[in-house]
PyMOL commands that place a pseudoatom at each C-alpha (Angstrom):
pseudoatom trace, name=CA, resn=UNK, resi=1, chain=A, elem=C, hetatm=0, pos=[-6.353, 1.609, -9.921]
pseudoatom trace, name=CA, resn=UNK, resi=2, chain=A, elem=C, hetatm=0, pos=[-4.036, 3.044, -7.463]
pseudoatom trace, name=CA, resn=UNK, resi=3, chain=A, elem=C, hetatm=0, pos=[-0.199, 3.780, -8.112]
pseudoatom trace, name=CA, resn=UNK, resi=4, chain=A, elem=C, hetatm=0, pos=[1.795, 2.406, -5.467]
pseudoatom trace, name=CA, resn=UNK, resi=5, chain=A, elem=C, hetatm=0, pos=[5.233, 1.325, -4.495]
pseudoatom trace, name=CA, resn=UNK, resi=6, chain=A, elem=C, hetatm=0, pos=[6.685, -1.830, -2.023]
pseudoatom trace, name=CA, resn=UNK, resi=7, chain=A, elem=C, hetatm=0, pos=[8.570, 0.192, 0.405]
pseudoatom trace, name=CA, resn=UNK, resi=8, chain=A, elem=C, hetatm=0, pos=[11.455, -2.528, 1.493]
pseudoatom trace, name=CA, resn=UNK, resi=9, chain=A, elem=C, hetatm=0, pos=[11.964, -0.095, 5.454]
pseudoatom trace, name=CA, resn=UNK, resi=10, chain=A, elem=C, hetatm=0, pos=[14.444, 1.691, 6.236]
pseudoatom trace, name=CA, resn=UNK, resi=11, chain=A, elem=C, hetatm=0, pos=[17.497, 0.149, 4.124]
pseudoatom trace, name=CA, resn=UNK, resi=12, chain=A, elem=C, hetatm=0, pos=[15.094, 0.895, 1.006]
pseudoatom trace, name=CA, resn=UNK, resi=13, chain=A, elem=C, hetatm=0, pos=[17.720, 3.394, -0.963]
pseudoatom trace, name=CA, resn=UNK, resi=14, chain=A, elem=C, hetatm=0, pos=[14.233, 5.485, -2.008]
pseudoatom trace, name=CA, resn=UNK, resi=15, chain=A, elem=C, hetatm=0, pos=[12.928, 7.551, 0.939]
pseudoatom trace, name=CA, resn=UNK, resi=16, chain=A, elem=C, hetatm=0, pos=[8.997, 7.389, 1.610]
pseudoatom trace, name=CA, resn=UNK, resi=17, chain=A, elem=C, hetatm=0, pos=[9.516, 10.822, 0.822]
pseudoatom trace, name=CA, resn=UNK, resi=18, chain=A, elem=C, hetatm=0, pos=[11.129, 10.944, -2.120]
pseudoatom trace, name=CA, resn=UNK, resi=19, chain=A, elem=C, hetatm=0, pos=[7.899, 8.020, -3.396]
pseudoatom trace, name=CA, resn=UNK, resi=20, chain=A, elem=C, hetatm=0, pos=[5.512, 10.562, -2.587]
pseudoatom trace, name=CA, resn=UNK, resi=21, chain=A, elem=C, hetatm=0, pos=[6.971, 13.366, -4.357]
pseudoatom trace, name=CA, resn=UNK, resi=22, chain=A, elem=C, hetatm=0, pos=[6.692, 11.892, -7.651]
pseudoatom trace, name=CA, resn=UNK, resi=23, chain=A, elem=C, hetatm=0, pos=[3.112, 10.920, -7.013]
pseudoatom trace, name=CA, resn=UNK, resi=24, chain=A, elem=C, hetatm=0, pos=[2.296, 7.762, -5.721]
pseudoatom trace, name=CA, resn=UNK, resi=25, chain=A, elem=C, hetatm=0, pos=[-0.837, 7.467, -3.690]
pseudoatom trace, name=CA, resn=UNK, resi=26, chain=A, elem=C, hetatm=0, pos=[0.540, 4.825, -1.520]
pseudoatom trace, name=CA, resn=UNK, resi=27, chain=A, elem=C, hetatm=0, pos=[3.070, 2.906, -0.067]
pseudoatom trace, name=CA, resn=UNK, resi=28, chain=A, elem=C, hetatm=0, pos=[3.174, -1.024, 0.476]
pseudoatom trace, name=CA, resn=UNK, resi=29, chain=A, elem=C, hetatm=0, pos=[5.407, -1.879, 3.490]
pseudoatom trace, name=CA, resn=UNK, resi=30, chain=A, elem=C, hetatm=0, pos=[6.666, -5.219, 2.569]
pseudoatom trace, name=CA, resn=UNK, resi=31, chain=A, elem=C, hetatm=0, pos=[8.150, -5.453, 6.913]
pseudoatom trace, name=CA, resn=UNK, resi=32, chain=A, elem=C, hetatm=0, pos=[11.124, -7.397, 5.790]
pseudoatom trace, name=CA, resn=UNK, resi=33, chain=A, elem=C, hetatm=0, pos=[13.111, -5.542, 8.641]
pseudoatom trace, name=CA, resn=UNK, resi=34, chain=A, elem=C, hetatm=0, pos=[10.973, -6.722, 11.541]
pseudoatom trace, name=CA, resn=UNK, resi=35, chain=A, elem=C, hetatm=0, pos=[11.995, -9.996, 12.973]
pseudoatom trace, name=CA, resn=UNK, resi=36, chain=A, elem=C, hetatm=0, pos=[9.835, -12.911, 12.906]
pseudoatom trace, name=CA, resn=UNK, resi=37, chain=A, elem=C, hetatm=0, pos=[7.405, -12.568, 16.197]
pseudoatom trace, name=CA, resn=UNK, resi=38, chain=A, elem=C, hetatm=0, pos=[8.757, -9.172, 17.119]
pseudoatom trace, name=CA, resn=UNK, resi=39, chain=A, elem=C, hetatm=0, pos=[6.552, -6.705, 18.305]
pseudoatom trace, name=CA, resn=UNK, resi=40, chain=A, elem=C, hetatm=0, pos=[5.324, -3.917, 15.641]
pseudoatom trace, name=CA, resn=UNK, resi=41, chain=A, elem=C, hetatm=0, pos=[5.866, -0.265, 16.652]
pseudoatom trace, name=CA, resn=UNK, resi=42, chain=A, elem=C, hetatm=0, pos=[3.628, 2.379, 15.639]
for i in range(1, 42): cmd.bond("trace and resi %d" % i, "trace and resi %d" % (i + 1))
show_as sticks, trace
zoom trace
């Protein structure tokens, strides 16, 4: 088993790197700020 977080983007109020200070080893990107049929950026 892995510890992980849902990262909610950028209006999160926890940083990615404030989730891997503490020791996660990974982050779940849930994409809620993307727009339906936008075009992901790397």
């Amino acid at each position: 088993m892995h510890q992980t977080r849902c990262w909610f983007g950028p209006a999160d109020p926890i940083a990615i790197q404030d989730l891997l200070q503490i020791g996660l080893q990974g982050v779940v990107s849930a994409l809620h700020h993307i727009p339906t049929d936008d075009i992901w950026t790397a």
